[in-house]
N, C-alpha and C positions, 0 to 999 in steps of 0.2 A: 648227662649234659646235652642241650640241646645243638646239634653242629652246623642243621642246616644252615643257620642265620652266618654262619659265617665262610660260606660261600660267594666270590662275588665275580661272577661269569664276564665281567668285564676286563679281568686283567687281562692285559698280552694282547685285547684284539687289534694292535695297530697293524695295519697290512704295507702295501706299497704305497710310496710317493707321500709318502710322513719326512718329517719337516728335521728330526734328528738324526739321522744317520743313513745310509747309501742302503744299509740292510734293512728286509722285509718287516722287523720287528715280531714279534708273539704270533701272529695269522691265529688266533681262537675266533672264537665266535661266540656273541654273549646271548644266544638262545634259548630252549627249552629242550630237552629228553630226558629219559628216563637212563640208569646205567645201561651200556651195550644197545641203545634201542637202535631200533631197525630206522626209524621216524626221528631225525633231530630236525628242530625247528630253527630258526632263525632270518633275523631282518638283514635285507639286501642294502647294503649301502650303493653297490655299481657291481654291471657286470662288465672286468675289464682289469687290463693290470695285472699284478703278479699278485692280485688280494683274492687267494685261497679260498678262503670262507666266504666271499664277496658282502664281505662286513669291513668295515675298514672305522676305527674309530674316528681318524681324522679326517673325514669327510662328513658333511652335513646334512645331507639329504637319502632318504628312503624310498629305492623304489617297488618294493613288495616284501613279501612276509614268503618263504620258501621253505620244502620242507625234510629236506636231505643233505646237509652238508658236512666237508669233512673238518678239522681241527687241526690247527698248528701245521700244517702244510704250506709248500710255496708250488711251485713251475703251474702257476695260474691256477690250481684248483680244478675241481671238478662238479659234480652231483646240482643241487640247487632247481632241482626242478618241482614243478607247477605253484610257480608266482603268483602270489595275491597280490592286490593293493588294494585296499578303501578309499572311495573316493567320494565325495558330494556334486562333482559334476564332473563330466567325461569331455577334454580337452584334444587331447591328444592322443591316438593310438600307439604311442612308444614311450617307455620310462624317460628317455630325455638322461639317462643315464648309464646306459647299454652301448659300451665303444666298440661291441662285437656286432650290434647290428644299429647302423648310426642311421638318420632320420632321412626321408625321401620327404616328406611333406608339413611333420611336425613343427613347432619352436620349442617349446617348454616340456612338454610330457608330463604323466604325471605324476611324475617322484615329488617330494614334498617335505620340506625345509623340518629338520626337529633338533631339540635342544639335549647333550646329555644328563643337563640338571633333569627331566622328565622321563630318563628311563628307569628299570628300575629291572637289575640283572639279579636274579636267584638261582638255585638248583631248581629245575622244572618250573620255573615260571619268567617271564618276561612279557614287560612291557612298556608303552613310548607313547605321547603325545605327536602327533602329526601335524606340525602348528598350520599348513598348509589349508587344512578341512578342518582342522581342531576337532580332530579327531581323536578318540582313546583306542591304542592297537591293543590287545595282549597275543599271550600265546603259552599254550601249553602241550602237555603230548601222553602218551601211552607208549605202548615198546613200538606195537606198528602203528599209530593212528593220530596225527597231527590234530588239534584241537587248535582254534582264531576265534577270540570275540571282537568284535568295535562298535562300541558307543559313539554315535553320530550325534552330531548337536541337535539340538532340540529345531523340529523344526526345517530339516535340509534334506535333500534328498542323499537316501543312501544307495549308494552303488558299490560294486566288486569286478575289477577288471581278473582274470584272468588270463596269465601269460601262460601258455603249454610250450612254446620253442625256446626258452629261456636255459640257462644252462650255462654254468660256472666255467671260463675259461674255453667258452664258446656258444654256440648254440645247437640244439636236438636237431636232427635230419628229418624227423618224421613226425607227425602228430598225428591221431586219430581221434575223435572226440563225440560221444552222443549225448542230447540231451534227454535223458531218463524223462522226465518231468520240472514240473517248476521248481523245485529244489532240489534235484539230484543231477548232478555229470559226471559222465565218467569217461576214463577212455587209454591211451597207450601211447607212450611216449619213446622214438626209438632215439637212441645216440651211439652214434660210432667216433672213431679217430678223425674221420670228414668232415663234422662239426668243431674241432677242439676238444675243450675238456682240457687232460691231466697233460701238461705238455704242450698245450694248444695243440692236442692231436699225437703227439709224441711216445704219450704214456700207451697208448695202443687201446686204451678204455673203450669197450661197446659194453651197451647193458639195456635192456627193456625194462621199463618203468608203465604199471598199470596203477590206476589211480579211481577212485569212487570218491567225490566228494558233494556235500550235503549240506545243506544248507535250514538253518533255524525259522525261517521263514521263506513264505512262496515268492517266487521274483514276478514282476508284473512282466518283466520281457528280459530275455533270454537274446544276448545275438553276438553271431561269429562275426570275427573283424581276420584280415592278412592283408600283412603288407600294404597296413594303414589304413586299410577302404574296409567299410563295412560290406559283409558277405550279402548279396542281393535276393529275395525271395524266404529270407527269416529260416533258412534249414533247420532239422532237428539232427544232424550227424551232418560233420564236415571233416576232409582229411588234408593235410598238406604240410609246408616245411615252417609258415610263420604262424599258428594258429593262436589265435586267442578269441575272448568271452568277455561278453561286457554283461551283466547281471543287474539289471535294475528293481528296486524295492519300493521307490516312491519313499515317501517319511513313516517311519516305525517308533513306536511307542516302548519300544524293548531293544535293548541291541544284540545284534545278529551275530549268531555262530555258529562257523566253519568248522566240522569235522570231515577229516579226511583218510580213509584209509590207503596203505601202496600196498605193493606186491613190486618183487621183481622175478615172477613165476608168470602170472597170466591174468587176468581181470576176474576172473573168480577167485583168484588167490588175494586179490585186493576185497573184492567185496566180502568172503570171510570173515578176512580182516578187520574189518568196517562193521562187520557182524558181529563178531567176537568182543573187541574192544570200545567201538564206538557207539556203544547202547544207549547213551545218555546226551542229551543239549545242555545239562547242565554243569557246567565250563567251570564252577568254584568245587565241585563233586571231585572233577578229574583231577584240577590244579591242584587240590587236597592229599589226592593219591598219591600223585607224582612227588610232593613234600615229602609224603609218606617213605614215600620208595626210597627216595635219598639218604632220608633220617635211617632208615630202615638196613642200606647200604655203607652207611658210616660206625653202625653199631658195633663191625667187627673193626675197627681200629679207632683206639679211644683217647684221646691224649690229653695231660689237664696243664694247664699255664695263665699267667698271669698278662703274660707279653699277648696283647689282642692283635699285632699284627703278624706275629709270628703263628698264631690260630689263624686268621686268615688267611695265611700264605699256605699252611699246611692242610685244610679242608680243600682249598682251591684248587692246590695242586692234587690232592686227592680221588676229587670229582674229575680233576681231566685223566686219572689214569684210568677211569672206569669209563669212559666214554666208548671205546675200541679196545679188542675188537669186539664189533658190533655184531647183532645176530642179524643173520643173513635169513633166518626161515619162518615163512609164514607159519599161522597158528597152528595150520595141517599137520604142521611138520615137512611140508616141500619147501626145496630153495633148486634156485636155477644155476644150471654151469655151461657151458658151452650149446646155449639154446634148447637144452634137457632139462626135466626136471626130476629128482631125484628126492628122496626121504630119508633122513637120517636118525632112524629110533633111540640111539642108545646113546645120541650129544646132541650139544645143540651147533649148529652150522655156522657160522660166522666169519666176518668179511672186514677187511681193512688192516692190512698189516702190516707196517711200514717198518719191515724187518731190519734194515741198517741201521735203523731207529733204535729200535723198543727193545732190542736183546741185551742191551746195555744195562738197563734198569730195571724199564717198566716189567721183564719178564720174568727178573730174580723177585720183584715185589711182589709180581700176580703170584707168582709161587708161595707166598709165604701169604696172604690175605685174601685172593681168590683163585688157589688151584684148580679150580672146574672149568673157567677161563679159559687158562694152559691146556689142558688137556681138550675143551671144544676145538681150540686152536689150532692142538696138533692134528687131531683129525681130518679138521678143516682142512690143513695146508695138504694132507696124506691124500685126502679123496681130489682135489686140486690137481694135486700131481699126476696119479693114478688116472684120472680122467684125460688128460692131457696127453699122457705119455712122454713127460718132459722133467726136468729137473724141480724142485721144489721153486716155487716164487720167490722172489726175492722183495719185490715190493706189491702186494698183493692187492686188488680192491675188486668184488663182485665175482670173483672164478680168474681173474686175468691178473698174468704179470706185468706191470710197464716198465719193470725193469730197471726202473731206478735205485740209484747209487751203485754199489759194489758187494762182492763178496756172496757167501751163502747164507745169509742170516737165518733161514729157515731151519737149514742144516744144524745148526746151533741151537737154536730154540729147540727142535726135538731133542738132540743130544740132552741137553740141560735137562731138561722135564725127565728123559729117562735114568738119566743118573740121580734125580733127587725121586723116582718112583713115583711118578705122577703119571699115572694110567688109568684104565685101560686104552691101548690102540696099539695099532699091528709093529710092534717092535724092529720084529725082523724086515719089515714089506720096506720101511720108513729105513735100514740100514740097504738095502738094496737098492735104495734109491739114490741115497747116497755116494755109496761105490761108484754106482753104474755115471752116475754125472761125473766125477773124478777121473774117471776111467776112458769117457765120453765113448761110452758102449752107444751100436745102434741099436740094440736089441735088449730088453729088458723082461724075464718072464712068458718070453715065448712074444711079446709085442713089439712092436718098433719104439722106440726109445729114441729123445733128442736131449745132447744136454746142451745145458745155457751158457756152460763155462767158453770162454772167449779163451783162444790160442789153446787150443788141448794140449796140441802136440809137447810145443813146447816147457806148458806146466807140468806133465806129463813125468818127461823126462830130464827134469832141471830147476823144478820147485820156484818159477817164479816167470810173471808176467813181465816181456820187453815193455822197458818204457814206462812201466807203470808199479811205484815202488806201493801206491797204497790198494791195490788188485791182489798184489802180491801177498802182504801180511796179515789182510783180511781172510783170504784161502788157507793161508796156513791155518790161521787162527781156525779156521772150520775142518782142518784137518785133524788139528788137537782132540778138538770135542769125540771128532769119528773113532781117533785111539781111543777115546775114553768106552765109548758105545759098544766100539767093537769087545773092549779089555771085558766089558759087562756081559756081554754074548760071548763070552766063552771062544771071541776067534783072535786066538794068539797074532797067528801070520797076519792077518787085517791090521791086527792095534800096531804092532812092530812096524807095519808097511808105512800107514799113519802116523805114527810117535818120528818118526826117522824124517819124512818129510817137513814135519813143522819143525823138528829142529834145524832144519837148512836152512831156518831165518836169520844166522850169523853171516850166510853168505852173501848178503846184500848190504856189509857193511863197509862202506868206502873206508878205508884208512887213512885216505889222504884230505879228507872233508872232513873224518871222523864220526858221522851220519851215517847212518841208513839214505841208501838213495836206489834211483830207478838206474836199472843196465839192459842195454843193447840185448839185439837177439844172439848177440856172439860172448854176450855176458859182462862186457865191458861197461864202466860206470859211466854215465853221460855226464858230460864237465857241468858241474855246480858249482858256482859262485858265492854262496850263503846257505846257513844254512834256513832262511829264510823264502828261499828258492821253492815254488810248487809246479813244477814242471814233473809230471808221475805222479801228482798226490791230489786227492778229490776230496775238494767243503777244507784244506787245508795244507799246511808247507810242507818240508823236512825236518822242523823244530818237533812237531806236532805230529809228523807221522814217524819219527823214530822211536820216539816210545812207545809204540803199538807191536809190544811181544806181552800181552798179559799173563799168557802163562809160562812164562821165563821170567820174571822180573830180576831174578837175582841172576842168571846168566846173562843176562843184557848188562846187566851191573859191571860187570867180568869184562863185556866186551867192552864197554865205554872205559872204565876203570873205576872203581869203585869211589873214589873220591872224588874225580870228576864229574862220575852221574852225581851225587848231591847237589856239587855245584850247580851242576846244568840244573836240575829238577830248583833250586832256591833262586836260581834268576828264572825260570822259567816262569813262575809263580810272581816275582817278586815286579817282574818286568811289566806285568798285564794289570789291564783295568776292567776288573770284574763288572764293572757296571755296560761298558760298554758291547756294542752288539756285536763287536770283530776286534778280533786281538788277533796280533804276529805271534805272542807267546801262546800261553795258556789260555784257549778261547773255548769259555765255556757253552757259548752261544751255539756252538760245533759239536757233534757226538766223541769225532776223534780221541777229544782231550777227557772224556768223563772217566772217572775213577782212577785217574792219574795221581789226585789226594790222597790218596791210599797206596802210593807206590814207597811211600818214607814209610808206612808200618812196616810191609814187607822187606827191606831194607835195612829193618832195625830201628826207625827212629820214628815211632810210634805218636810223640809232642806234636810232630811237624803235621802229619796226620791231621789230629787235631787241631793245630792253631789254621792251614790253611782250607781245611774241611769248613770251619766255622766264618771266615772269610768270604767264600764263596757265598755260602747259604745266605749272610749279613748282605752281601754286595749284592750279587749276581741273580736276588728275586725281589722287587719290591711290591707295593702295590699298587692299582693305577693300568690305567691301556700301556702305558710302556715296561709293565710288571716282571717282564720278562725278557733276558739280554740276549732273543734271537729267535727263530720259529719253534714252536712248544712241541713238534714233532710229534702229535699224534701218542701224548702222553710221556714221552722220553723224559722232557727236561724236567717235565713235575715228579716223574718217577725216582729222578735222582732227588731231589727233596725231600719225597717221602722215606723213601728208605738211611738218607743217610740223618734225618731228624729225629730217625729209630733210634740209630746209634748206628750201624753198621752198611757194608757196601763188598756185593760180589762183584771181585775184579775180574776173574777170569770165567765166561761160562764152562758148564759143565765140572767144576771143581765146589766141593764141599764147603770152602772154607768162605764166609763172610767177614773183613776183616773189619776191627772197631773202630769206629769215633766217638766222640762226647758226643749223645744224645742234644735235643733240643728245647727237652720236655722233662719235668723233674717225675712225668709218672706219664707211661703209656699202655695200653692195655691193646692186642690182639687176639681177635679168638681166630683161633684154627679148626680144620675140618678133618676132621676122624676117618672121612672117606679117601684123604689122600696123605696125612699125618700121621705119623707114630703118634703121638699124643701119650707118649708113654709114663709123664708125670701130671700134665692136665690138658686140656683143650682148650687155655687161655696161656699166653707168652704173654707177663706183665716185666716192663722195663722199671727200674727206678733210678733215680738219682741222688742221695745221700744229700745232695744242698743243689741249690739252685743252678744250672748249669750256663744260663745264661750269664750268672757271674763267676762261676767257675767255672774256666771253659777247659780244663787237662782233666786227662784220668790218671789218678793213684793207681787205685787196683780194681780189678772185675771180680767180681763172682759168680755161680752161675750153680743155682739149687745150691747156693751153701757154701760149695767149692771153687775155691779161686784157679781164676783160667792164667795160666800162666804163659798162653801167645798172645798173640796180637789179634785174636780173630776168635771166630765161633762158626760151628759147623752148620749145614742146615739141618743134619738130622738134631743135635742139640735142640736149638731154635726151635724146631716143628715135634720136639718131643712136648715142650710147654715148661712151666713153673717160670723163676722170677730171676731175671738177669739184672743184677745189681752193679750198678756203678758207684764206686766213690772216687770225690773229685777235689781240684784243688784247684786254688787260682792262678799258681805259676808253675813254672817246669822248676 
């Protein structure tokens, strides 16, 4: 079956100051890349706002075509650098659409009014009408090398501005720029914290951006523009902080196309690049390939149904799990970290990991459909750390933590990966790393050592962060994984030191609020009034962060009371509007609350499971820019789709056990990989479903090769053995 068609790169992209709710909405981006490429393309609606991808569907106007951005993010975004725009006559030296750098002399700029009935959003390909120039934009890409064609009307001069100081959630500090010849520039683009970016400035993002790009035909005149004035005496290499290029062609008989290759190693690592990949002008060649590569990239999860929007929901969310993490290394095999550049023979390097995010889901998924991933990953995050001298990232992009959200996710993600045997990488180095941040050693390996963890002392010796009940249960939770890791390595006294601390998550439970809450540095509970109250709790309340003991669910049970957790968990659920972008209950829009659907298998009530597993999935994704009920987090939210349209969902990382729901699909098919798989029955995990699941939404019974599973769950080694897990279903409890 053919999957790519049913892709459609526009859901979720509404960003800030949309018109339905106070929350940022979906923040995607309806661009062009290849899976994991180093190069995602995408059109700039404004730089400005808390709109991520600086694509915002409910704005109307474009002011260039950019060629690195990131997905489902918010705190303003980042990347988006070296701006096109097509233009028929050159007005204005500023997009007219840039609130980080507003106008000294302009009126209009030239950004340029377009309709979304004229775009036209696929896997690796996009494209827009410009009704401004009546212009045709597209865009496509390779892993490193952004491809641009536009068809100019017949007849009008064609032009290409170039922005180089441009940049998501600020602007670049530095620009250096030569002109090669009449169709080649190239040059270097620096950005720190002092520009903006991730955070406006926050996130701590620096990172160098080299760039070659080329053009299909020769320009009759070449010229630098800053800070609105054109640059005097026609240069051929200019340097400074607002740099831009105004590229004129006079009228063309052919339309013009932009390849570009980047590096974030050095200008030869760009031109390689550009060498390697960018060998051809011919724009239907590459957009070809890139269909290919998707097609290509969907083969190993297959799913067949009748429901066409539940296939587009499911391909969509698909392609956004494969976008990140991205490959960080040029074709040499160099990638840059701390102003070094380094080689990494035996993975590949890659960058973007929005670890509070993605541990949830997306990396029990990558496990099960692309373990090579996980494992670049782990690497990734290992030589990160290693190179630093500091604790694993937590929210990772280019070599740099900005340290957003909470917790250790990192620490997690490797736990996970080595407990399901997803290797090669240094096992023991990545347990060392661990400890020593828990420990907040200065010394690590004979080096100096810093860890990230906030209040040492006192987590140290008292298993919980003052003042901060959601700091708190995320640490433990990364404690758990470390017993697990440790239990795998053979060190008793580690797993025991670890096992003993996460279970101290009973100790933060107020009696008299009957919640989990945040306590004083003397240990005292701070007076809550609701439990609707988030004073201690981050992206959420005390509703929404007391359920956060995943790997205790049935000791949580105990301590709430057993009959009371149902209750609470059936209002929890019952109270929230899936649809919407923020709920006091159950908000799935938030990471906090995911895989909370699956706290009733665990529980024993398996129905419940199912009836609001399937709810969620109905409500909580449609199609459309508002597609999605909150920021798509860099793969998270679609992760959770994917996986639980399989049929099942890891609640806890670093434990074995996947637990079930009714599928979404009456037949899916996985291939799995031999190089990280038992594959001990086949190399394909085919799901079925006895009758249509959409009308029967309970499970009867499982089986599993044959044999009926008599929990509520499946293993992964099960799963990544292969053969054919069978469902059969019924329409009522």
């Amino acid at each position: 079956m053919e999957k790519v068609k049913y892709v459609d790169t526009s859901i979720g992209t509404v960003g800030d100051e949309q018109e339905e709710s106070f929350h940022g909405g979906g923040k995607t981006y309806p661009g062009a890349c290849l899976p994991g490429g180093m190069v995602q393309m995408s059109p700039d609606t404004v730089t400005g706002g808390d709109n991520g991808t600086g694509y915002n569907y409910c704005h109307n106007t474009i002011e260039g075509f950019s060629f690195n951005h990131l997905s489902g993010i918010g705190w303003y975004g980042d990347m988006g650098n070296v701006q096109i725009m097509p233009v028929t006559y050159v007005e204005d030296l500023r997009s007219g659409s840039n609130e980080e750098v507003p106008f000294t002399k302009g009126t209009k700029g030239w950004k340029s009014e377009f309709s979304h009935d004229n775009e036209v959003t696929q896997a690796g390909y996009y494209s827009v009408k410009l009704d401004r120039y009546g212009i045709l934009a597209e865009a496509t890409a390779t892993l490193r090398c952004g491809y641009l064609r536009f068809t100019f009307p017949e007849n009008e001069s064609a032009n290409l501005i170039l922005n180089f100081s441009r940049r998501i959630g600020g602007k670049a500090d530095f620009e250096e720029v030569t002109i090669r010849n009449s169709n080649t520039v190239e040059g270097h683009i620096k950005c720190s914290p002092a520009g903006g970016g991730l955070g406006r400035g926050g996130g701590g993002i620096s990172y160098d951006l080299y760039f070659v790009c080329q053009f299909s035909e020769s320009a009759d005149k070449l010229s630098f523009f800053e800070n609105e004035e054109y640059i005097k005496g026609e240069p051929t290499e200019y340097n400074g902080e607002d740099v831009g290029l105004v590229a004129r062609f006079g009228t063309l008989n052919a339309p013009l196309v932009v390849r570009c290759g980047i590096s974030y190693v050095d200008i030869g690592g760009a031109r390689n690049n550009l060498a390697s990949e960018g060998t051809t002008f011919d724009f239907d060649c590459v957009k070809n390939n890139a269909v290919k590569m998707w097609e290509d990239a969907f083969i190993g999860v297959d799913v067949e149904g009748t429901d066409e929007t539940a296939l587009i929901l499911f391909y969509t969310c698909l392609y956004h799990t494969l976008l990140d993490p991205r490959t960080a290394m040029d074709c040499d095999g160099r990638f840059a970290l701390n102003n070094k550049a380094f080689t990494a023979p035996d993975y590949t390097h890659r960058t973007v990991f929005s670890g509070w995010d993605v541990y949830r889901s997306e990396f029990p998924l990558l496990s099960i459909i692309r373990p090579s991933t996980v494992r670049d990953t782990v690497n990734s995050l290992l030589k990160v750390a290693e190179e630093k001298g500091t604790s694993f990232p937590r929210w990772e992009v280019l070599g740099l933590d900005s340290t957003s959200m909470v917790g250790d996710p990192a620490a997690i993600v490797i736990c996970d990966a080595a407990m399901k045997g997803i290797e090669p990488y240094d096992i023991e180095k990545a347990f060392r790393i661990i400890k020593a941040s828990v420990l907040c050693e200065k010394e690590l390996d004979g080096k100096p050592f810093r860890s990230d963890r906030p209040d040492c002392k006192q987590y140290i010796e008292d298993c919980y962060f003052p003042d901060r009940i959601s700091n708190t249960l995320e640490y433990l939770l990364a404690d758990y994984t470390s017993s697990k890791l440790a239990q795998k390595l053979g060190k008793a006294e580690d797993a025991k030191f670890f096992m003993n601390r996460a279970q101290r998550y009973r100790e933060n439970y107020n009696r008299l609020l009957r919640f989990m809450a945040p306590r004083n540095k003397k240990g005292r509970f701070l007076f809550e009034k609701s439990r609707y109250d988030d004073y201690g709790c981050v992206e959420s309340n005390i509703f929404q962060q007391s359920w956060f003991v995943p790997y205790d669910v049935e000791g949580l049970s105990e301590l709430f009371g057993k009959k009371r957790t149902i209750k609470l968990l059936e209002k929890f659920f019952r109270k929230a509007d899936f649809s919407k972008l923020w709920n006091e209950d159950y908000n799935h829009s938030n990471e906090p609350c995911h895989n909370i659907t699956h706290y009733f298998s665990i529980l024993g009530l398996p129905e419940r499971t199912q009836y609001w597993t399937r709810r969620v999935q109905k409500e909580a994704y449609r199609t459309g820019a508002f597609g999605f009920c909150g920021n798509e987090d860099v793969g998270q939210l679609s992760a959770w789709y994917v996986l639980s349209a399989l049929g099942f969902a890891q609640v806890c990382p670093a434990d074995e056990k996947y637990w079930l729901n009714t599928p979404l699909f009456k037949k899916a098919t996985v291939k799995l990989d031999k190089n990280y798989h038992n594959c001990k029955v086949s190399d394909v995990l085919t799901i079925e479903c006895d009758k249509n699941p959409l009308d029967y939404p309970y499970i009867k019974e499982v089986y599993f090769n044959g044999k009926k599973i008599t929990e509520n769950y499946i293993t992964f080694d099960e799963l990544t053995s292969g053969g054919t897990l069978s469902f059969f279903l019924k329409d009522s409890v």
